[in-house]
C-alpha positions as CSV (number, residue, x, y, z in Angstrom):
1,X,14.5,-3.1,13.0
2,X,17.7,-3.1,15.3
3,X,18.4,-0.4,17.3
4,X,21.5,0.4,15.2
5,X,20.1,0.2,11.7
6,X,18.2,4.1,12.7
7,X,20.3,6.5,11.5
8,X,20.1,9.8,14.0
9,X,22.4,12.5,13.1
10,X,22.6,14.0,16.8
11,X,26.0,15.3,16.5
12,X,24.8,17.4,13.8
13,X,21.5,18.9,16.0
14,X,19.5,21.5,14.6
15,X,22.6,22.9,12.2
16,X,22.6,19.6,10.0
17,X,22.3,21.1,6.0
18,X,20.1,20.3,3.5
19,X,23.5,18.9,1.3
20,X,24.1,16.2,4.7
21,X,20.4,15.0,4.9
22,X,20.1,14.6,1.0
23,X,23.3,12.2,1.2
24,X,22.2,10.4,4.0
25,X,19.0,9.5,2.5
26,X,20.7,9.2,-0.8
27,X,22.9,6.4,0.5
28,X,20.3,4.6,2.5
29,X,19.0,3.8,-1.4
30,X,19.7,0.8,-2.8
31,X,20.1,-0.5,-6.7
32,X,18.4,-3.6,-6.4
33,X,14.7,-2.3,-5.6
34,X,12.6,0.9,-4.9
35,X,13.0,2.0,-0.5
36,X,9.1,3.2,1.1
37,X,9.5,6.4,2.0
38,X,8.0,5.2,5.0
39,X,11.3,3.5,5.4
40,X,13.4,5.7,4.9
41,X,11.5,8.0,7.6
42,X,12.1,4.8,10.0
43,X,15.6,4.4,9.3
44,X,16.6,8.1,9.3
45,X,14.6,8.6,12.5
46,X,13.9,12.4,10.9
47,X,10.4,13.5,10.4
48,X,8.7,12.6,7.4
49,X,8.8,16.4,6.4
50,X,12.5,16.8,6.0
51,X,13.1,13.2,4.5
52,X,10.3,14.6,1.5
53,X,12.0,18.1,1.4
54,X,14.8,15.9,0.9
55,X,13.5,13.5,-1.8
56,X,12.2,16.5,-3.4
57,X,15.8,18.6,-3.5
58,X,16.9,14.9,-5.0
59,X,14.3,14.3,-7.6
60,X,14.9,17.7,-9.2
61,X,18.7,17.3,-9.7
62,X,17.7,14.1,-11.1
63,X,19.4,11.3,-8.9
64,X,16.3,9.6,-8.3
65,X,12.7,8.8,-9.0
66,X,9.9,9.0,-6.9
67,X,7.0,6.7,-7.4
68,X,3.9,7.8,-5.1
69,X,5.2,6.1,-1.8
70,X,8.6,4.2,-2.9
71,X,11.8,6.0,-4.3
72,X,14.4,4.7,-6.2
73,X,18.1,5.3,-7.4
74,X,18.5,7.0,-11.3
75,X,21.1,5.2,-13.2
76,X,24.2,7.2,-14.2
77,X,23.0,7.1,-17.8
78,X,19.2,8.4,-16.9
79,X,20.8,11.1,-15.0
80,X,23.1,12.3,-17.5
81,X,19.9,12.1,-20.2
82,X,18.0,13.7,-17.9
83,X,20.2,16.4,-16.8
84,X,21.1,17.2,-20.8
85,X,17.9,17.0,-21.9
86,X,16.9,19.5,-19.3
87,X,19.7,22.3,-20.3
88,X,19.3,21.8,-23.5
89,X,16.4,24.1,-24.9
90,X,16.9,22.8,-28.7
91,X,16.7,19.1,-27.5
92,X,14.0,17.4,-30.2
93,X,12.6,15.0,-27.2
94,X,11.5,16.1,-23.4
95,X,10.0,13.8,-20.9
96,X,6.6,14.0,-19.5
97,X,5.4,11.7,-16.7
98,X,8.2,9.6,-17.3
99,X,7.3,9.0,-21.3
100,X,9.8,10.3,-23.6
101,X,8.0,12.3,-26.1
102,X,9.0,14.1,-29.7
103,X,8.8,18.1,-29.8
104,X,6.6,19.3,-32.4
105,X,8.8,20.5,-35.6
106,X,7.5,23.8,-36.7
């Protein structure tokens, strides 16, 4: 790796938010294939704890997907499926593990 391809955010020191490291990280994502977190630790030059806080704030507004030790990007239509099926409590389907499954009719 380059020296320039790390990405250290010392201008923002210890008062960098939770909103700039999410869209750092967020960008540093690409469409084509899943990024190791492992990579993303490398290229960030953070500490693997904030990059998984991070990936963690991420995964629950559903931007991406986090698969053991890789991440990917969401598509705009999986987000917007998975964002209405989440605020919508009469929805007939939920996921579960990442299978789409039927509610139970009563």
């Amino acid at each position: 790796m380059k020296k320039d391809e790390t990405i250290h955010m010392r201008e923002w020191g210890n008062n960098r938010s939770d909103c700039d490291v999410d869209w750092t990280l967020y960008h540093m994502l690409t469409d084509e294939k899943p990024v190791m977190i492992t990579e993303l630790v490398k290229r960030s030059g953070w500490d693997r704890g904030i990059v998984e806080a991070s990936l963690s704030r991420l995964e629950n507004n559903h931007m991406i997907a986090v698969m053991e030790n890789s991440v990917s990007l969401l598509s705009l239509s999986d987000m917007l499926m998975l964002n209405e099926m989440m605020h919508t409590p009469n929805m007939p389907i939920y996921i579960e593990n990442g299978v789409i499954k039927a509610k139970k009719q009563c």
